[in-house]
PASEBA-1860 file (N, C-alpha, C; in nm, 3 decimals):
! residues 81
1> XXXXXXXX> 12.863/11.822/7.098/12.802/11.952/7.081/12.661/11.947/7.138 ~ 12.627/12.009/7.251/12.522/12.033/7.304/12.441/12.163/7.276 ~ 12.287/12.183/7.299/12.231/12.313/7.336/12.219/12.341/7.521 ~ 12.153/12.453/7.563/12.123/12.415/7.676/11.975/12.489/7.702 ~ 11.928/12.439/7.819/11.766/12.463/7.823/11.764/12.542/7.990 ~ 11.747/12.653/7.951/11.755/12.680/8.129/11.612/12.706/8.220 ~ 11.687/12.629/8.322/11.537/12.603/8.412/11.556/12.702/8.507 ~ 11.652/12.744/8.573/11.637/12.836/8.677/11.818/12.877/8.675
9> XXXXXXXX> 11.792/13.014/8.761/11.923/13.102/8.716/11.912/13.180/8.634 ~ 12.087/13.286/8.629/12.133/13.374/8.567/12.230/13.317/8.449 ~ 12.269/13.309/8.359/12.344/13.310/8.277/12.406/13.413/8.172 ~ 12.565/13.421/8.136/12.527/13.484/8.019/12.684/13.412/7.957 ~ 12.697/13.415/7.827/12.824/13.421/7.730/12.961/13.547/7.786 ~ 13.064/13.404/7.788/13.197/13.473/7.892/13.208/13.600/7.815 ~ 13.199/13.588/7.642/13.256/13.661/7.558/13.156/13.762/7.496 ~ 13.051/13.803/7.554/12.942/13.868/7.503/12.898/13.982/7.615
17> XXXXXXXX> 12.837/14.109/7.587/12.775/14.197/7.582/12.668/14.246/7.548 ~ 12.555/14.110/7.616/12.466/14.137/7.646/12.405/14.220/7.751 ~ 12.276/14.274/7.715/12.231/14.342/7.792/12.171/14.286/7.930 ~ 12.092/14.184/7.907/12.015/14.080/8.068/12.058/13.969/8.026 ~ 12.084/13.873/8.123/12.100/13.731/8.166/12.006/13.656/8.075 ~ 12.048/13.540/7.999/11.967/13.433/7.984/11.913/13.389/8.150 ~ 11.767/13.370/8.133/11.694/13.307/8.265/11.615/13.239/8.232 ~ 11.517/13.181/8.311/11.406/13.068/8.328/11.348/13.063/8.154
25> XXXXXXXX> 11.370/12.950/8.137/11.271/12.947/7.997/11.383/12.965/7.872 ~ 11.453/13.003/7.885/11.583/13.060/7.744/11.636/12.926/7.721 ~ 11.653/12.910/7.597/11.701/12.788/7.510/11.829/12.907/7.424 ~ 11.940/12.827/7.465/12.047/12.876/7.427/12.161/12.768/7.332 ~ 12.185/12.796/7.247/12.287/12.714/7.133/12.268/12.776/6.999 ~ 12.384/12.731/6.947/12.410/12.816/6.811/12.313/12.684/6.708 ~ 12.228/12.740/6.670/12.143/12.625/6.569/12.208/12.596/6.439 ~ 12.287/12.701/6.381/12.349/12.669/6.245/12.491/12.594/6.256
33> XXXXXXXX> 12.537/12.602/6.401/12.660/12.528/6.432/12.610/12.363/6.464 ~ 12.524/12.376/6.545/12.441/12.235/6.571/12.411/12.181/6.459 ~ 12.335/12.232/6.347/12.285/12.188/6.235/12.402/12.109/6.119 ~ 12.513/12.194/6.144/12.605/12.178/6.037/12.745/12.138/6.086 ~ 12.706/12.056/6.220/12.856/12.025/6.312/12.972/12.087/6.338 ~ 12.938/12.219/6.374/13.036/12.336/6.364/13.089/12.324/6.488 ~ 13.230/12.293/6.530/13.274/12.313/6.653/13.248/12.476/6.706 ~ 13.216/12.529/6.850/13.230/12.640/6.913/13.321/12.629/7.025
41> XXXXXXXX> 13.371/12.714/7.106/13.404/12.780/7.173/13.407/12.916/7.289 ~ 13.261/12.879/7.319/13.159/12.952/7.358/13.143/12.919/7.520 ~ 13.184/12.939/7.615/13.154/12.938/7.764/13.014/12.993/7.829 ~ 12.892/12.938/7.884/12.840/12.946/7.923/12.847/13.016/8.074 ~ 12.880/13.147/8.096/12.875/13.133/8.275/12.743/13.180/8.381 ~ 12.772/13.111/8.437/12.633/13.123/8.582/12.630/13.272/8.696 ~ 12.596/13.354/8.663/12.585/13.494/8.713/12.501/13.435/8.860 ~ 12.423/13.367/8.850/12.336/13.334/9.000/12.281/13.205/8.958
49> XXXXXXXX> 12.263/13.147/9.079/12.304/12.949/9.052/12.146/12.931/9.035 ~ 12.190/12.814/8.948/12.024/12.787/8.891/12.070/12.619/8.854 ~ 11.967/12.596/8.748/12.006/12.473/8.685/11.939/12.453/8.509 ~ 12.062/12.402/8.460/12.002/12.428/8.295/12.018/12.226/8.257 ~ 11.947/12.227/8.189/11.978/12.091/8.101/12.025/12.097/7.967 ~ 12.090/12.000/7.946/12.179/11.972/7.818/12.098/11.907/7.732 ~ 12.109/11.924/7.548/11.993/11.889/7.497/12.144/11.856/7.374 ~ 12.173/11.737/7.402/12.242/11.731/7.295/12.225/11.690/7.158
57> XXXXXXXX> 12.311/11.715/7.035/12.306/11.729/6.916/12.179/11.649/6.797 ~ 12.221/11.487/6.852/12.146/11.406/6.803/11.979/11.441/6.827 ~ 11.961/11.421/6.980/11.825/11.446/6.992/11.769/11.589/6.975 ~ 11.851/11.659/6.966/11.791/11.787/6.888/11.752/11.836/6.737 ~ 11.818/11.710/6.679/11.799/11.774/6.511/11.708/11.623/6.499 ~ 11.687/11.592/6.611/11.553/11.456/6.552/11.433/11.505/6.598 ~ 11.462/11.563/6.727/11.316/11.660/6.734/11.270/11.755/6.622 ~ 11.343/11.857/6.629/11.300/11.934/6.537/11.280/11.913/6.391
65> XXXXXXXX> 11.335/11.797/6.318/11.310/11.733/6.206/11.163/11.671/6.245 ~ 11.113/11.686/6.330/10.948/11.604/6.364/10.844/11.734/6.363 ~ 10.918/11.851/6.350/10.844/11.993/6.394/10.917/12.099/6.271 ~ 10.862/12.134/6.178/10.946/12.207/6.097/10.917/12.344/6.136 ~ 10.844/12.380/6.173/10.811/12.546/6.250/10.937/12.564/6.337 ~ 10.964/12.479/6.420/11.089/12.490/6.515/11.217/12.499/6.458 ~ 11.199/12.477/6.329/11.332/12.498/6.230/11.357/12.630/6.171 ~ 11.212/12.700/6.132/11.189/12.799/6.098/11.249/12.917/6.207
73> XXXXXXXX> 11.158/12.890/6.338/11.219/12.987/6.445/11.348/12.988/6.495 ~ 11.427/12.832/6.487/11.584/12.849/6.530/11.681/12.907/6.428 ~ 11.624/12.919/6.340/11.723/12.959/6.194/11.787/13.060/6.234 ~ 11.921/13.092/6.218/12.026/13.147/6.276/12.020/13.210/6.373 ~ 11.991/13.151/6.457/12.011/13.226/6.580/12.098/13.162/6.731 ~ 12.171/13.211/6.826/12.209/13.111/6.921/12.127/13.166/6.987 ~ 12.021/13.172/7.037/11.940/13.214/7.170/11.791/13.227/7.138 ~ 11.710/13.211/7.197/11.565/13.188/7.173/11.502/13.234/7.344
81> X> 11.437/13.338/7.379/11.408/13.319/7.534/11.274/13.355/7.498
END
């Protein structure tokens, strides 16, 4: 179970109806699924080619266990831009 961190590009969720693209700067993952090892099923797709990094599970709940504000702001949410 990964998050993802996007550096450049369009993105959005196969299964969603959003209004604009995740782009430059958007931190995208479900935090209460991450938090609580929730499998998803969630497709990421690339509307215009960019490049995102993967921030997976472990090193994400050890960061933010070092930063409790960052716990505060991810609290239920999958998307942060």
């Amino acid at each position: 179970m990964e998050a993802v961190l996007i550096a450049d590009g369009e993105f959005t969720f196969d299964r969603a109806e959003q209004a604009q693209p995740f782009c430059k700067g958007a931190f995208v993952g479900d935090m209460e699924a991450l938090m609580n090892d929730i499998p998803l099923h969630t497709t990421l797709l690339c509307l215009k080619p960019g490049e995102i990094y993967y921030i997976n599970r472990a090193d994400l709940l050890e960061y933010i266990s070092d930063y409790p504000k960052l716990q505060l702001l991810f609290r239920n949410r999958r998307f942060v831009e």
